[in-house]
C-alpha positions as CSV (number, residue, x, y, z in Angstrom):
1,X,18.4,-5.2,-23.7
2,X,19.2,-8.3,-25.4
3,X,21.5,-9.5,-22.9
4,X,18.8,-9.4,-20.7
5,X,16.2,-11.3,-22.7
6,X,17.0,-14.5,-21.0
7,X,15.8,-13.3,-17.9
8,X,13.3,-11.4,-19.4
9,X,11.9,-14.7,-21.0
10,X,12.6,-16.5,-17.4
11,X,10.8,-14.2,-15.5
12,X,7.9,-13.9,-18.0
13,X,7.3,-18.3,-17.4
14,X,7.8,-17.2,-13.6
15,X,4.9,-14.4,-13.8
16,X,2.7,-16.8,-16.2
17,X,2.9,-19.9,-14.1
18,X,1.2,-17.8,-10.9
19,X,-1.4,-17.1,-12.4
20,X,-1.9,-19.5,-15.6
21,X,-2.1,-22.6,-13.5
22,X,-5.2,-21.0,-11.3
23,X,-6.7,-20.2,-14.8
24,X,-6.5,-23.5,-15.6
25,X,-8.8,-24.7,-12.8
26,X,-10.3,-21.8,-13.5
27,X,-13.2,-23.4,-15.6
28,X,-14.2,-26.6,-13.3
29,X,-13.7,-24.4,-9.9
30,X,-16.3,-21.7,-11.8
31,X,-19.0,-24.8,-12.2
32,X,-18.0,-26.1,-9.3
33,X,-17.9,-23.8,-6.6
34,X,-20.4,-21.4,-8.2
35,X,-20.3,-17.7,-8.8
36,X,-20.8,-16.2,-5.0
37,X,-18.2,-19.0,-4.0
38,X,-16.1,-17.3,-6.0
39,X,-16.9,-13.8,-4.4
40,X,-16.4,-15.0,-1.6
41,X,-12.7,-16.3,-2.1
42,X,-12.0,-12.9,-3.6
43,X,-12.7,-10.4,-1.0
44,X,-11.5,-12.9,2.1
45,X,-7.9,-12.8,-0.7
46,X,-8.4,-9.4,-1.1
47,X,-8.4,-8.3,2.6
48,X,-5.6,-10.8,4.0
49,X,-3.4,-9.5,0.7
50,X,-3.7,-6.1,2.5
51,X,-1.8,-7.7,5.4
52,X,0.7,-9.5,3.8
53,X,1.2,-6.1,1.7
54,X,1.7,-4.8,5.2
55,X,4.2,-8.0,6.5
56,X,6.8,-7.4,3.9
57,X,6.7,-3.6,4.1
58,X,8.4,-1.9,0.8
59,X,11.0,-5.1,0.5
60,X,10.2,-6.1,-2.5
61,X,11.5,-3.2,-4.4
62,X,14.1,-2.0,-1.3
63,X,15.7,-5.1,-1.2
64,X,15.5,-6.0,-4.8
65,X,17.1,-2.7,-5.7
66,X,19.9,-3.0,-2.6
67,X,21.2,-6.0,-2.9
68,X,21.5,-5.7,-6.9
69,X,23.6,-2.5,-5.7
70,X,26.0,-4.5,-3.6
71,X,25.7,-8.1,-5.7
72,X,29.6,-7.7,-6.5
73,X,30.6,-7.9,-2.4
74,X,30.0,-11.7,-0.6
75,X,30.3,-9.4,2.8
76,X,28.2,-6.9,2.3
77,X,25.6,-9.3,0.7
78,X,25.5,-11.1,4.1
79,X,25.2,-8.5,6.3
80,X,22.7,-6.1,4.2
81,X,20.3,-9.3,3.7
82,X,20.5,-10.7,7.2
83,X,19.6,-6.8,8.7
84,X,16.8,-6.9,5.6
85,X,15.3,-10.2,6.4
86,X,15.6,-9.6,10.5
87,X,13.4,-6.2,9.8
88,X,10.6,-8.8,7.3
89,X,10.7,-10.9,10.5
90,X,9.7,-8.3,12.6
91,X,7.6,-6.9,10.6
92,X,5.6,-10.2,9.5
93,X,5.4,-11.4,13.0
94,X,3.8,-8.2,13.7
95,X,0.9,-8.1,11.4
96,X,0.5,-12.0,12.2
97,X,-1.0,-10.9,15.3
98,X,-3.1,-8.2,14.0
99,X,-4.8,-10.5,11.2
100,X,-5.3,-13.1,14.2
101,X,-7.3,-10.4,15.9
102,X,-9.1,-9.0,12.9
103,X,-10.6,-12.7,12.6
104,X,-11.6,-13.2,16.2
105,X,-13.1,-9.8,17.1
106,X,-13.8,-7.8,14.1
107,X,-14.2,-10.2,11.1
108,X,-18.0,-10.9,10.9
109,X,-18.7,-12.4,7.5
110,X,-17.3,-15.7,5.7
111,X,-14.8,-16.1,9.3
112,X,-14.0,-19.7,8.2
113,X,-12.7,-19.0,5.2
114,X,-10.8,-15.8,6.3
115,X,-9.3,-17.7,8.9
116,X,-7.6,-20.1,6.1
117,X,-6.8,-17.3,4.6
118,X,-4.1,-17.1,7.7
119,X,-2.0,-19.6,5.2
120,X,-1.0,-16.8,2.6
121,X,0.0,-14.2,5.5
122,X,2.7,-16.9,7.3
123,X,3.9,-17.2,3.9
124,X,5.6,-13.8,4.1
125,X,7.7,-15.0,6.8
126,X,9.7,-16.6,4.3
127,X,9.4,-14.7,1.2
128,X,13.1,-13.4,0.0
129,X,12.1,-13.5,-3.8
130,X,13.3,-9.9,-3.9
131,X,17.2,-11.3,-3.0
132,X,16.9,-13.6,-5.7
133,X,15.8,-11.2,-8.0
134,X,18.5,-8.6,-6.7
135,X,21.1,-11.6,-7.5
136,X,18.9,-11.9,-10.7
137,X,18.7,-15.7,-9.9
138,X,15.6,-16.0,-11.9
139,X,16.0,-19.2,-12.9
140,X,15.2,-20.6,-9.8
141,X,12.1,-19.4,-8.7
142,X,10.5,-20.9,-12.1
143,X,11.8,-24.5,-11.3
144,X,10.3,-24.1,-7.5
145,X,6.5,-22.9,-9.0
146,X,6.5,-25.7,-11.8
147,X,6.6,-28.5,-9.3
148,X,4.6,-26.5,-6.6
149,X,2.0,-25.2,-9.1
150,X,1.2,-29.1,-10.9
151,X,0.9,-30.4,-7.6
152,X,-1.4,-28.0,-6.0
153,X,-3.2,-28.2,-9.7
154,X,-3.4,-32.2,-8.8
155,X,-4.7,-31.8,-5.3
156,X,-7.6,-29.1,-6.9
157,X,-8.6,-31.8,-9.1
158,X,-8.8,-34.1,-6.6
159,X,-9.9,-32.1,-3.5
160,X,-12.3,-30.1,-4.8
161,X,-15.7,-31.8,-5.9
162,X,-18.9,-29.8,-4.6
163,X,-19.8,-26.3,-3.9
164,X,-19.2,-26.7,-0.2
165,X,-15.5,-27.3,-0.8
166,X,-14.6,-23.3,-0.7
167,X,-12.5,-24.1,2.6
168,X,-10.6,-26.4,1.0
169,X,-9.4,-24.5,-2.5
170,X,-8.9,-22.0,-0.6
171,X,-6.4,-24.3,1.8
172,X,-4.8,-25.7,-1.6
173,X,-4.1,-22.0,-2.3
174,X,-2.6,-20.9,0.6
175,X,-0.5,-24.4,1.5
176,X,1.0,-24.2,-2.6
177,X,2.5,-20.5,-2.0
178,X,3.6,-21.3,1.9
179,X,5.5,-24.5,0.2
180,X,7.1,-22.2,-2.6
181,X,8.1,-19.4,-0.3
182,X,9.8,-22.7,2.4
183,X,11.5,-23.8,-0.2
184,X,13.6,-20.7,-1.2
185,X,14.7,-20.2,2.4
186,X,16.1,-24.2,2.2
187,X,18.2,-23.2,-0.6
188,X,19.3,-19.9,1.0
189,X,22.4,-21.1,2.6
190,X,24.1,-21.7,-1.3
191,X,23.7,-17.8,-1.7
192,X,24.2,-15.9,1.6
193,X,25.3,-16.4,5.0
194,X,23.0,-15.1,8.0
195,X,25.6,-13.2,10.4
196,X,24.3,-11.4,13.7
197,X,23.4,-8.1,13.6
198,X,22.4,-5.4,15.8
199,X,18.9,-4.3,16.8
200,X,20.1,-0.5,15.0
201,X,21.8,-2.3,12.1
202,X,17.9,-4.1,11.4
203,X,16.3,-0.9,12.1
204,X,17.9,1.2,10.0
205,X,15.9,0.3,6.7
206,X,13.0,0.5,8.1
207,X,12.5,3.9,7.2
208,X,13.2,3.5,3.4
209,X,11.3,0.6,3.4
210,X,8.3,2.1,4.6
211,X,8.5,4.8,2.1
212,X,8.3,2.2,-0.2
213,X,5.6,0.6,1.6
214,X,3.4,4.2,0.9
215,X,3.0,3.1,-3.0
216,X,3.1,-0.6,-2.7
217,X,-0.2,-0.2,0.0
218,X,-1.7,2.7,-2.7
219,X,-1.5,0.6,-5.1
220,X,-2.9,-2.3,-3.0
221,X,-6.2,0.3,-3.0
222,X,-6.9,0.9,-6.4
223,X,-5.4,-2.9,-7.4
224,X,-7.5,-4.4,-4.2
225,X,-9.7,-2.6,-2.8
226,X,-11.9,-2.3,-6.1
227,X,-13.0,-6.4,-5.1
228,X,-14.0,-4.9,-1.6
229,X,-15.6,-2.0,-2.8
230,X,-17.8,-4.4,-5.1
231,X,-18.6,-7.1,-2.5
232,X,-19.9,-3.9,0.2
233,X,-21.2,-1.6,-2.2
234,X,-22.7,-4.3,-4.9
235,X,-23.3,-7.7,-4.5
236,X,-20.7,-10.9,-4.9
237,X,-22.4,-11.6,-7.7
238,X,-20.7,-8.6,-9.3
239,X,-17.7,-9.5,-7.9
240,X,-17.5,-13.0,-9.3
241,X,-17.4,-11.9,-12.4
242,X,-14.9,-9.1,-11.8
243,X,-12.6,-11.4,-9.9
244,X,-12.8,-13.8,-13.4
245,X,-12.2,-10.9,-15.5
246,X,-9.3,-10.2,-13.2
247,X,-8.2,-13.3,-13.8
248,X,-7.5,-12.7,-17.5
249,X,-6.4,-9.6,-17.2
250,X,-3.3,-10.7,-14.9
251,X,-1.5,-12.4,-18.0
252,X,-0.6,-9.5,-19.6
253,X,0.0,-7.5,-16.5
254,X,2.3,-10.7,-15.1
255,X,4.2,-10.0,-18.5
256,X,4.4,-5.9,-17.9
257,X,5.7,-6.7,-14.6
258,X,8.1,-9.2,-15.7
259,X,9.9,-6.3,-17.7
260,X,10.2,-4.3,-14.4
261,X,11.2,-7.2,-12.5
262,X,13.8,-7.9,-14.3
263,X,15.3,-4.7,-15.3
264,X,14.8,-3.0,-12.0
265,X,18.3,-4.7,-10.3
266,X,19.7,-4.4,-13.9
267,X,19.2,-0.4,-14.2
268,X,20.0,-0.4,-10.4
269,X,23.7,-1.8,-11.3
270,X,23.7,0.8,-14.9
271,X,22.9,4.1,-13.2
272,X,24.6,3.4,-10.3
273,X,28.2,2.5,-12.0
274,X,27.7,3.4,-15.8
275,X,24.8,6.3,-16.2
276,X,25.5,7.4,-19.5
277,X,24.1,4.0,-20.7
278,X,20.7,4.2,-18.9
279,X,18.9,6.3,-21.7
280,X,19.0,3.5,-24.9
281,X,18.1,1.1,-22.2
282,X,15.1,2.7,-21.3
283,X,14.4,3.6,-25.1
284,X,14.5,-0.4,-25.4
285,X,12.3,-1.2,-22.9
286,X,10.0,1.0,-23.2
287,X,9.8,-0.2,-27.3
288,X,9.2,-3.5,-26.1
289,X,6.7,-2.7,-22.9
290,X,4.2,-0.5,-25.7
291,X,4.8,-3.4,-28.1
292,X,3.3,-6.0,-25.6
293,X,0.8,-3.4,-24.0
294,X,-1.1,-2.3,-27.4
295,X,-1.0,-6.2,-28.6
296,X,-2.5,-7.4,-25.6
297,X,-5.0,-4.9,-25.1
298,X,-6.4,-5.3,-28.8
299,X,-5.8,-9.1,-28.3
300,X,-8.4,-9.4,-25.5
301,X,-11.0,-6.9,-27.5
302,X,-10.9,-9.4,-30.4
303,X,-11.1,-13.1,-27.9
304,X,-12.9,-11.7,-24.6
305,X,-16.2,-13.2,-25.6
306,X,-14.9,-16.2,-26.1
307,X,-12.7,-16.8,-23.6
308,X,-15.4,-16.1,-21.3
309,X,-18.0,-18.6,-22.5
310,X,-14.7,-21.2,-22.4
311,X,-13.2,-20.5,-19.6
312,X,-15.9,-19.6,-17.0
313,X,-19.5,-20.7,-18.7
314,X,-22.5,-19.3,-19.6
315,X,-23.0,-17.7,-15.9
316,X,-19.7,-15.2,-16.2
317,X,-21.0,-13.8,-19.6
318,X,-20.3,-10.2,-18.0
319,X,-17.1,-10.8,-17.7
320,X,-16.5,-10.5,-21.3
321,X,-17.4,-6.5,-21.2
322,X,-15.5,-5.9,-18.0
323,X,-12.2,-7.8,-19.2
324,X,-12.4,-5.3,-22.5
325,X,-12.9,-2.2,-19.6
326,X,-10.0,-3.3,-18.0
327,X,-7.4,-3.8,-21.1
328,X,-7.3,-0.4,-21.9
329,X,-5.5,0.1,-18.8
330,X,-2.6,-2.0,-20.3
331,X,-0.5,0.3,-22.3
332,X,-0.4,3.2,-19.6
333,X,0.5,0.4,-16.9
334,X,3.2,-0.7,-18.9
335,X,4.5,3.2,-19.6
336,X,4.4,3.5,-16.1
337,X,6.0,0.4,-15.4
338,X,9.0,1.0,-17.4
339,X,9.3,4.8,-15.9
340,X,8.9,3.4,-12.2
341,X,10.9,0.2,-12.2
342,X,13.6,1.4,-14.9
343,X,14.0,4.6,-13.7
344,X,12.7,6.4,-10.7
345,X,13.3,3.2,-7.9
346,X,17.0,2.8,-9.3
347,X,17.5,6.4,-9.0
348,X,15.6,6.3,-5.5
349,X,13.1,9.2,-6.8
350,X,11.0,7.5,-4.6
351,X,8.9,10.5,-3.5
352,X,7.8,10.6,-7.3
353,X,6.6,7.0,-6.6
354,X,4.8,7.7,-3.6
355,X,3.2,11.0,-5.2
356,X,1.5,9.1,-8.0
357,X,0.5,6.0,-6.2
358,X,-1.5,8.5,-3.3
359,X,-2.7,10.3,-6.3
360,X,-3.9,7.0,-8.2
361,X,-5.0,5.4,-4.8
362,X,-7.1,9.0,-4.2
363,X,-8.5,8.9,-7.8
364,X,-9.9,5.8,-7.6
365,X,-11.6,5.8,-4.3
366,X,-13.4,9.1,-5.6
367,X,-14.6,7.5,-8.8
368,X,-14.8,4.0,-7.3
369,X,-17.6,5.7,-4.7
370,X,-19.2,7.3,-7.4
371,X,-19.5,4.5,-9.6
372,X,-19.6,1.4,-8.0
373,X,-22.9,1.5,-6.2
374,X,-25.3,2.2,-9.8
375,X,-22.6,0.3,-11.8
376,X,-21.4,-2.5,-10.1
377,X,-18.6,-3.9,-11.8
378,X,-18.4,-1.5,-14.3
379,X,-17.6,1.4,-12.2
380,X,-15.1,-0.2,-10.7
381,X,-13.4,-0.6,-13.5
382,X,-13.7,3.4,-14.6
383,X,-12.0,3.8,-11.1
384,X,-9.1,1.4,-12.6
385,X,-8.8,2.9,-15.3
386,X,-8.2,6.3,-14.1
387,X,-6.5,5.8,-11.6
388,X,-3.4,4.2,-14.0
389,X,-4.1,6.9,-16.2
390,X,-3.1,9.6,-13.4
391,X,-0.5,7.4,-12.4
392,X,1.3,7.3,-15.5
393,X,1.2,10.8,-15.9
394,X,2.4,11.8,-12.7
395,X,5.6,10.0,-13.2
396,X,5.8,11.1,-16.7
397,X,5.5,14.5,-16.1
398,X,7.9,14.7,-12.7
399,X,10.6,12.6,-14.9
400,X,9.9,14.6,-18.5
401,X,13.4,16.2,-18.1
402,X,15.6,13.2,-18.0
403,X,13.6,11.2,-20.0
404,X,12.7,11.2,-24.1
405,X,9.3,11.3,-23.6
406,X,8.4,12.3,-27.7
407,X,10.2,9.1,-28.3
408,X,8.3,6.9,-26.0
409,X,5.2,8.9,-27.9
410,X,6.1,7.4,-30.9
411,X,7.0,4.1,-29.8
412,X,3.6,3.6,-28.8
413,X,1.7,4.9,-31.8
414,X,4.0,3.3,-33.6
415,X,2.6,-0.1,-31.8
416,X,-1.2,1.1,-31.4
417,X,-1.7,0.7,-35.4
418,X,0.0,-1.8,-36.0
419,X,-2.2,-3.9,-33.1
420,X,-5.5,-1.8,-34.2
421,X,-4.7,-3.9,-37.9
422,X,-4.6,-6.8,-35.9
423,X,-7.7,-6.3,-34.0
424,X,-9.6,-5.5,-37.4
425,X,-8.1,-8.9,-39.4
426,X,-9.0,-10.7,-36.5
427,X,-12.5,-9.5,-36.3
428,X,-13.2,-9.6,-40.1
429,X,-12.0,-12.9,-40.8
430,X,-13.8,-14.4,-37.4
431,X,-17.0,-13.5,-38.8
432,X,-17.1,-16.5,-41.0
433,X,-16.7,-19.2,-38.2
434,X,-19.7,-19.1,-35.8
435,X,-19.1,-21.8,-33.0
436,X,-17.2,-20.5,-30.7
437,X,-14.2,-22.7,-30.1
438,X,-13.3,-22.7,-33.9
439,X,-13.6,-18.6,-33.6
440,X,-11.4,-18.6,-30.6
441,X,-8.7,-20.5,-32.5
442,X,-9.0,-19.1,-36.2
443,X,-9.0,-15.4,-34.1
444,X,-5.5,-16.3,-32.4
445,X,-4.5,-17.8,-35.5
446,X,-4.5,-14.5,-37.4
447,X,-3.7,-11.9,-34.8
448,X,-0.2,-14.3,-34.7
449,X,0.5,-14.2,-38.1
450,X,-0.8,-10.3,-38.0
451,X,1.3,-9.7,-35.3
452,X,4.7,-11.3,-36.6
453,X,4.7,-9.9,-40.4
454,X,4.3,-6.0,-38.7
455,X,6.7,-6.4,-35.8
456,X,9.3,-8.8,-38.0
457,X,12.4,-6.0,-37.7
458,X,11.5,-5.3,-34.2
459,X,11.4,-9.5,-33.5
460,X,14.6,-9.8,-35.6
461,X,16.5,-7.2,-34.6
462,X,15.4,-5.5,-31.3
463,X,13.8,-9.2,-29.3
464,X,16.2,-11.2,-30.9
465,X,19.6,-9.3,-31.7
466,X,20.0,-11.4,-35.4
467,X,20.4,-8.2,-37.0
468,X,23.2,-6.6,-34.4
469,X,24.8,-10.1,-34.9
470,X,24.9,-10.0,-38.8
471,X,26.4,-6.5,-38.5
472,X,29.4,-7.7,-36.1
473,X,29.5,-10.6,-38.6
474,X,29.8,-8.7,-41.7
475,X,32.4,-6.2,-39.7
């Protein structure tokens, strides 16, 4: 693990800067585009994500995973991307002219703004993050979204001054990822060379890409189609402040998925050339995922009031009780992550994957159904919830024999008290400041200071590696 915290820091920035630059427009687009603006946005986004889930197939995790396999061999790196990227082509090109039909002849409501929309699907043309990350090249995808993000930041600012300019954040939007995706095909040519390949040669993934594309488009239901589910079965009202709450909640998932990201080609390379290493790899990462999981989900207990008064305004105060729904989803999204990404994609268990993604993707329909119409927002998020609850289970239980699963146990209530004392310091010591900016700050304050004097071995010696490096020193 700690030879891989670089990357893991890297790709953490990369993660944050998608979604922390849109959270900080966050509170002028919120006044200035108005709650059902925001709605809006969110189920046109949530419907053309579907498609661009359905562009790049399984690839992000196929082609991740096979080129970290093969990352030793210039040939085969050549030839496996340019047969990879030929099927995305395809594939994108495909669903291009689906979407275009969806807006002419079926899409009825908010047309205009699902036909900018149109931006974020050519994007997947050109998106070969997954080589990058299979080459565990991390460094350049977080130079490409610092320039792209402040400039599209810049133009928001600009660009956006009334609540009829929906059409063009939503351009700003789609334009900043379409530039970041352009510019990692200009660069290309430094790390791979496109050769010709045959028509069977492109095909012949396309299989075990679309198994992969069975959990990815699961997931896509119970990640996705909750904001759908709200704006048909509830009001866009609802959704506003769901999408908001959303918008929180990303940060700490952005930093679950950074671990995966990261050590998916790693543990791809470990278990395909040195397996007896995998198991105190995973016993690492799984220390660090509950670590992050149980801080962050007590975290935004103790600050989801006022982050939503700061960030959205008075109008999103429901987002306060939604964001603390949704956290308690962290910890088993982070177990799951580590299982998944660590240990049943390298492996290529992928039916395991598919199995609990259906079985999520199922169990929140049901409850979503159930739920949604008397509780709005609220039963969308019990839908969440279970849904990564069955999840995590699934894999757990299908994996239980290869895996130490009493140790992960303990890992994680190891990390749940140790957060639950930061929660409660945090609360009892915010009770003496009333406005809520000072609250805010005097809250994050302590659950730092908290946080670092009851994780300082792990910090030190696990995050670190100070205390490996005094014991080689002292040797």
């Amino acid at each position: 693990m700690n030879s891989g915290n670089k990357n893991f820091i890297m790709n953490v920035v990369y993660q944050l800067l998608i979604y922390i630059f849109p959270l900080i427009t966050t509170p002028y687009i919120s006044r200035v585009l108005g709650v059902n603006n925001i709605g809006i946005y969110s189920y046109t986004y949530s419907i053309v994500n579907f498609f661009m889930l359905a562009a790049m197939l399984g690839m992000n995790n196929y082609g991740n995973r096979e080129i970290a396999r093969i990352r030793d061999d210039q040939t085969q790196i050549n030839r496996k991307f340019s047969s990879m990227y030929g099927l995305q082509l395809v594939t994108s090109t495909v669903t291009l002219a689906v979407y275009i039909f969806y807006v002419i002849f079926i899409c009825r409501r908010y047309r205009e703004i699902a036909a900018i929309q149109f931006i974020f699907l050519i994007s997947t043309c050109f998106d070969v993050n997954w080589f990058y990350f299979g080459l565990e090249k991390f460094k350049l995808t977080i130079s490409r979204n610092v320039l792209i993000k402040v400039i599209s930041l810049v133009f928001i600012f600009l660009c956006v001054r009334n609540i009829n300019d929906l059409w063009v954040y939503t351009a700003i939007m789609g334009s900043a990822t379409l530039i970041s995706q352009l510019y990692l095909i200009f660069i290309l040519h430094r790390y791979v060379h496109i050769v010709r390949v045959k028509w069977s040669e492109i095909f012949s993934h396309f299989k075990q890409v679309l198994v992969l594309l069975i959990p990815v488009l699961a997931y896509g239901i119970y990640a996705i189609m909750d904001k759908i589910m709200i704006g048909g079965l509830s009001s866009t009202v609802e959704l506003g402040n769901f999408e908001n709450a959303q918008k929180i909640i990303s940060i700490p998932i952005s930093v679950i998925t950074a671990l995966g990201t990261v050590m998916l080609p790693r543990m791809s390379y470990v278990l395909n050339n040195k397996k007896s290493e995998y198991k105190p790899i995973l016993r690492a990462s799984m220390k660090l995922a509950m670590v992050m999981a149980t801080t962050m989900t007590f975290g935004i207990w103790a600050v989801a009031d006022e982050i939503s008064l700061i960030m959205f305004g008075p109008e999103f105060t429901k987002s306060a009780g939604i964001m603390r729904f949704l956290a308690i989803y962290l910890p088993f999204t982070a177990w799951a992550n580590v299982v998944r990404t660590q240990f049943l994609i390298p492996t290529r268990r992928d039916r395991v994957y598919v199995e609990s993604t259906i079985f999520g993707a199922v169990i929140n329909l049901i409850f979503n159904s159930i739920f949604i119409p008397g509780y709005g927002a609220y039963g969308a998020c019990i839908g969440t919830v279970l849904a990564e609850v069955s999840v995590m289970l699934w894999q757990t239980i299908k994996s239980r024999k290869e895996l130490e699963i009493g140790v992960y146990v303990r890992l994680f209530l190891n990390s749940l008290w140790k957060s639950a004392v930061m929660f409660a310091a945090c609360m009892i010591i915010s009770r003496l400041f009333h406005e809520t900016v000072i609250s805010f700050a005097v809250k994050m304050v302590v659950a730092i200071a908290v946080f670092a004097v009851l994780n300082r071995k792990f910090i030190w010696n696990d995050f670190l590696g100070k205390g490996q490096s005094t014991e080689k020193q002292k040797a």
